[in-house]
C-alpha positions as MATLAB code, in Angstrom:
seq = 'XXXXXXXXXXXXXXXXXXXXXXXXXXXXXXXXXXXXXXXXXXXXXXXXXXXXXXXXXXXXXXXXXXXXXXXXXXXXXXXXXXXXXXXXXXXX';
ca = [
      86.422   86.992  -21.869;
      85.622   90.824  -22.175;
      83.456   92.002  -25.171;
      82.781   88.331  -26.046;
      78.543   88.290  -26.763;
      76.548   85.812  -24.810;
      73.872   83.926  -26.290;
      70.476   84.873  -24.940;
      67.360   83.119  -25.684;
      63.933   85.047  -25.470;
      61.325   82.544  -23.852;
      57.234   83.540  -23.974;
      55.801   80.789  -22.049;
      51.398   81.688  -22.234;
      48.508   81.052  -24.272;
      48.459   81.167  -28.258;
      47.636   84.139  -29.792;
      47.395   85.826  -32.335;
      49.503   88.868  -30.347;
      51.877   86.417  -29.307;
      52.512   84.750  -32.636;
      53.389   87.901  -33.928;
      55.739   89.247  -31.346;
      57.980   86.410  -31.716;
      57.931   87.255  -34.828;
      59.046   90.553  -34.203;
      61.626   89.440  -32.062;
      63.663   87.065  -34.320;
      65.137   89.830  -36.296;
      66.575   90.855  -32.617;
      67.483   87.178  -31.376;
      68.572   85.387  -34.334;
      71.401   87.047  -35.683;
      73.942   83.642  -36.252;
      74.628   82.139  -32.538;
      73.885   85.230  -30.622;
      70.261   84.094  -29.506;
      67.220   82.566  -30.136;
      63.153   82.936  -29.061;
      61.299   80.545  -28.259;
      57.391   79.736  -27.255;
      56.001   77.535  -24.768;
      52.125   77.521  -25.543;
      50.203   76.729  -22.291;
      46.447   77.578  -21.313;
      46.613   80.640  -18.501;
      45.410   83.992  -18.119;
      49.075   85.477  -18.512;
      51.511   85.528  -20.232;
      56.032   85.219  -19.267;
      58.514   87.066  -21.061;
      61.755   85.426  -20.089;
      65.689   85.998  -21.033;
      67.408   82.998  -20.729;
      71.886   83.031  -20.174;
      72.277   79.093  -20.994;
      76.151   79.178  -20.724;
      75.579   81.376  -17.126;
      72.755   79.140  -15.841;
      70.520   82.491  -15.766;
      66.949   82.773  -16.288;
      65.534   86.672  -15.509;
      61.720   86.637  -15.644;
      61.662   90.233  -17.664;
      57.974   91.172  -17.227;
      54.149   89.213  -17.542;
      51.446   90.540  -19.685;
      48.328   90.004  -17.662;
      45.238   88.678  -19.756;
      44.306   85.795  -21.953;
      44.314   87.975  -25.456;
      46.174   91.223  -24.498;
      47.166   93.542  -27.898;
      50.700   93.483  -29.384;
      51.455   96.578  -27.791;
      51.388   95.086  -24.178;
      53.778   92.672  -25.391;
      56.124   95.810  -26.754;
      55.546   97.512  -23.581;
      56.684   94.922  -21.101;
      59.500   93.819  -22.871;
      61.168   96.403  -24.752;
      60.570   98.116  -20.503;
      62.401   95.593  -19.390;
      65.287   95.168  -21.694;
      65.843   99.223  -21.446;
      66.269   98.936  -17.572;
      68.663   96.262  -17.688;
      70.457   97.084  -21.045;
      69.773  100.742  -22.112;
      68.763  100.931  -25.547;
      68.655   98.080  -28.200;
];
């Protein structure tokens, strides 16, 4: 169905942080806009940290970027996937 909007879910599977905490915080403004999208964490102990866009109605999962370390800043969060989403998508 042309110009019909797929729901995409932002996934950030890594360890807790403070960083993390507050970029999916940042991101719900983006993602959860009515039935559009959604983010959600998966906490898990690791020295990195997934950014992943999930398609549930396609079956798709595109890994978008990982932010090496176990407490990187907010800004390599920003950096990876706001990188990402501009060379798949152009600008938000």
């Amino acid at each position: 169905m042309p110009g019909r909007r797929l729901f995409k879910r932002v996934v950030i599977v890594g360890p807790r942080t403070r960083a993390a905490e507050r970029f999916a915080e940042e991101l719900f403004p983006y993602f959860n806009r009515g039935v559009n999208g959604s983010v959600r964490t998966v906490w898990v102990e690791r020295g990195y940290t997934e950014i992943w866009l999930e398609v549930p109605s396609r079956g798709e999962r595109i890994l978008l970027g990982v932010v090496r370390g176990r407490d990187p800043p907010l800004r390599a969060y920003r950096a990876v996937f706001w990188g990402a989403w501009r060379r798949l998508f152009g600008r938000p």
